[in-house]
C-alpha distance (Angstrom), angle and dihedral (degrees) to the residues before:
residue distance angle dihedral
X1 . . .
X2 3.58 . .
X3 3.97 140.5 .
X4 3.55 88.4 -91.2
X5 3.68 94.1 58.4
X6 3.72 96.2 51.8
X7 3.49 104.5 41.1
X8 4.01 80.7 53.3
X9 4.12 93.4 47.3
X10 3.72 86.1 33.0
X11 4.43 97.0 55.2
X12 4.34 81.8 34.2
X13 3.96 89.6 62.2
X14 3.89 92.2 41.9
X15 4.08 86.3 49.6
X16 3.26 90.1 80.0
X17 3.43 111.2 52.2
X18 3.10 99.9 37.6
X19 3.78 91.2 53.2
X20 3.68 90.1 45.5
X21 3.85 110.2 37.3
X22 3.94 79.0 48.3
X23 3.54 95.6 58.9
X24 3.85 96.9 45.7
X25 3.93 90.0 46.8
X26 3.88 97.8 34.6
X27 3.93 93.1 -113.3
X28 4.37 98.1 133.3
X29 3.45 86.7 163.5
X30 3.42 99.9 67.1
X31 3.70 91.1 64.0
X32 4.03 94.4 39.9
X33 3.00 84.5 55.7
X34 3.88 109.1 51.3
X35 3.67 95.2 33.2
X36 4.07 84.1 47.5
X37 3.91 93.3 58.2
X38 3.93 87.1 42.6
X39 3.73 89.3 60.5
X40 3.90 101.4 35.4
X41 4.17 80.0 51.2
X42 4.04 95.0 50.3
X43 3.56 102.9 32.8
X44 3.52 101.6 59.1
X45 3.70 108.6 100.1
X46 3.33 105.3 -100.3
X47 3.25 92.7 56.1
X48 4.18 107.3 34.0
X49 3.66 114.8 100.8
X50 3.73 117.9 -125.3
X51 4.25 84.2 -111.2
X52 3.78 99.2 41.8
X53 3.72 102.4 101.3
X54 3.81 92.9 46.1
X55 4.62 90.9 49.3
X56 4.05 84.0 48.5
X57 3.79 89.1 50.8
X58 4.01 92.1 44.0
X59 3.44 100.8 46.3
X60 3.88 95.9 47.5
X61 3.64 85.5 58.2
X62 3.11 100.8 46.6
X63 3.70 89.0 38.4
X64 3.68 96.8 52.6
X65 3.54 96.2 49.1
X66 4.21 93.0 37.0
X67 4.16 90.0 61.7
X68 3.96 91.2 30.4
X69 3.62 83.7 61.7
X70 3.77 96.7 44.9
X71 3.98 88.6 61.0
X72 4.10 94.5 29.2
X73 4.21 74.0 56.2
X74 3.71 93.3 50.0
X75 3.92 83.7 -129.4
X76 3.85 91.7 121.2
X77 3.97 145.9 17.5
X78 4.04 111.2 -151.7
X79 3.90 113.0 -152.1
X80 4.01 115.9 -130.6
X81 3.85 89.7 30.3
X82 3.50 97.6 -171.8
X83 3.01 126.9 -155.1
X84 3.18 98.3 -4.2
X85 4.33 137.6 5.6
X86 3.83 87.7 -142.8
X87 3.59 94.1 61.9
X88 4.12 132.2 52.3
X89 3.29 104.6 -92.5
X90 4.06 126.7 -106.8
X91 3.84 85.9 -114.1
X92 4.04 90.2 62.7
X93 3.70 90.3 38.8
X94 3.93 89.3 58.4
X95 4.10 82.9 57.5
X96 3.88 88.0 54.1
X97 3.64 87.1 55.8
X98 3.65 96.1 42.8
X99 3.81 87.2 55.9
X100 3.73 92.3 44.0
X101 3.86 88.4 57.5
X102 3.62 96.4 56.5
X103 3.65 108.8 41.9
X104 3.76 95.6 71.4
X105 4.40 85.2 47.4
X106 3.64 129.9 20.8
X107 3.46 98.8 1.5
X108 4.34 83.6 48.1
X109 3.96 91.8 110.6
X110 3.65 93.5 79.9
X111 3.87 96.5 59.5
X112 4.18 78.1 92.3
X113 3.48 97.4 29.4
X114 3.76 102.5 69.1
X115 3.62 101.8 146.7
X116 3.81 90.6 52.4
X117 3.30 97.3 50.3
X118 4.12 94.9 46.5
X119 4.04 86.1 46.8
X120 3.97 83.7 53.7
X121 3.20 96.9 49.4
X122 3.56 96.3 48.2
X123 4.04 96.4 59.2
X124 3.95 92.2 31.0
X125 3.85 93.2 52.0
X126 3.94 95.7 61.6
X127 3.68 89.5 40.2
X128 3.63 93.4 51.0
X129 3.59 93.0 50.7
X130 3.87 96.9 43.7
X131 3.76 86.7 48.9
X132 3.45 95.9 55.4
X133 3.88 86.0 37.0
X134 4.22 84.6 71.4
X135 3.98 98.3 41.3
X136 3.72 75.3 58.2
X137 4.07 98.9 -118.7
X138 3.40 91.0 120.8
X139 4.10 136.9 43.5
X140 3.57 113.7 -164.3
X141 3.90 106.3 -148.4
X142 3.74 97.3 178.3
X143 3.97 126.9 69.8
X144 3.62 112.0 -72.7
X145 3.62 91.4 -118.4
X146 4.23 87.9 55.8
X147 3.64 89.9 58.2
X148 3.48 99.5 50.3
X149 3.33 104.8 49.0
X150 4.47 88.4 42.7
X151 3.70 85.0 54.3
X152 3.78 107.2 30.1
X153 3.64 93.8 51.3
X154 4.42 102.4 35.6
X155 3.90 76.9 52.4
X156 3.59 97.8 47.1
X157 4.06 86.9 46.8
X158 3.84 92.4 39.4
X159 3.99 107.2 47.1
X160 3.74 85.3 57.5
X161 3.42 105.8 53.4
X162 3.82 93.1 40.9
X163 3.93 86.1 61.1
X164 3.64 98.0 41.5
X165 3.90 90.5 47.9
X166 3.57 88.8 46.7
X167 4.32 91.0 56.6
X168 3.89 97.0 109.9
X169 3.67 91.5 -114.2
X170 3.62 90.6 67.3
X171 3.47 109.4 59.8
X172 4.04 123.4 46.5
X173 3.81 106.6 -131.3
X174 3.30 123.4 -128.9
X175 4.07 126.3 -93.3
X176 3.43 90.3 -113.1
X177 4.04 88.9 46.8
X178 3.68 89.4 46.0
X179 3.82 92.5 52.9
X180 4.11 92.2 56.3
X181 3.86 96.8 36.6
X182 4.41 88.8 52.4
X183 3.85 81.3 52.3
X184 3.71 104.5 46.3
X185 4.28 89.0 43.7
C-alpha cells in the first residue's frame, strides 16, 4: 500500500462526513470541498484509471435515480435538498462520486471479492443511513424495518455489480483510453 492508496481511502472516509455533517448543519461546502480535492487528486493522469470516467458516469446514474427513488418511494426525506426535494440531492451525489473514485484504487480488492463486498454493503447501507438519520441528514419516513431491507438489500445487489462491471474486461475503454493504455503496455 502506497501514498496513493491512502490519501484515496484517507479523502473516501472524510467523504462522508463531511458530506453528511454538512447537510444536517447546512455546511455543502464541506463536502464540495473534500470530495473536490479527492477528484482533482485521482483524476489527474497519473493517477486516473483507464475505467474511471465510465464508474463516475455509472454510479451517478445509478445514484441519482437509486436516492430519487428512495424519496419518489416516500422511504426517505434528505436534508439540504438542493436543488430540488424530488431529486437526490448534490450532497449524496458527491458520495456517488466518492465511491466511483475508489473502486477502480483502494477500494480495487473487491473486483474479486463480490460476495464480500455485497454482504458489506448490505449491513453498512442501513447503518449508513441510520447514522446519517441522527446527524439529522436524513428522515426516514417509512418503518424502520422498510428502510432496511430497501437499502440493505439494493446495496447488497448494487456494490457487486459496480465492482464486477468495473473488472477491465467488462467495460470497453474509450478510444482515447485505448490510445494511452497501448502506450503505457
Amino acid at each position: 500500500m502506497n501514498r496513493d492508496f491512502w490519501v484515496n481511502q484517507g479523502l473516501f472516509q472524510a467523504a462522508w462526513p463531511a458530506c453528511v455533517v454538512g447537510a444536517a448543519f447546512d455546511i455543502a461546502w464541506a463536502g464540495w470541498l473534500v470530495v473536490g480535492v479527492m477528484a482533482a487528486w485521482q483524476l489527474q493522469s497519473s493517477r486516473r484509471h483507464r475505467l474511471d470516467m465510465r464508474i463516475i458516469a455509472v454510479c451517478l446514474a445509478v445514484g441519482l435515480t437509486l436516492d430519487t427513488a428512495w424519496i419518489r418511494l416516500g422511504l426517505l426525506e434528505y436534508a439540504m435538498p438542493w436543488p430540488s426535494a424530488h431529486y437526490a440531492p448534490a450532497w449524496i451525489m458527491l458520495l456517488w462520486l466518492a465511491l466511483a473514485l475508489v473502486i477502480n484504487h483502494s477500494m480495487s480488492l473487491f473486483k474479486h471479492r463480490l460476495l464480500l463486498i455485497g454482504l458489506l454493503g448490505a449491513a453498512g447501507s442501513p447503518l449508513s443511513y441510520f447514522a446519517g438519520s441522527r446527524f439529522g441528514a436524513v428522515e426516514w419516513l417509512a418503518p424502520a424495518w422498510q428502510v432496511v431491507l430497501a437499502t440493505g438489500l439494493s446495496w447488497a445487489l448494487l456494490l457487486p455489480a459496480l465492482f464486477w462491471l468495473a473488472r477491465e474486461t467488462r467495460i470497453p475503454a474509450l478510444p482515447d483510453d485505448l490510445t494511452r493504455y497501448r502506450s503505457s503496455t
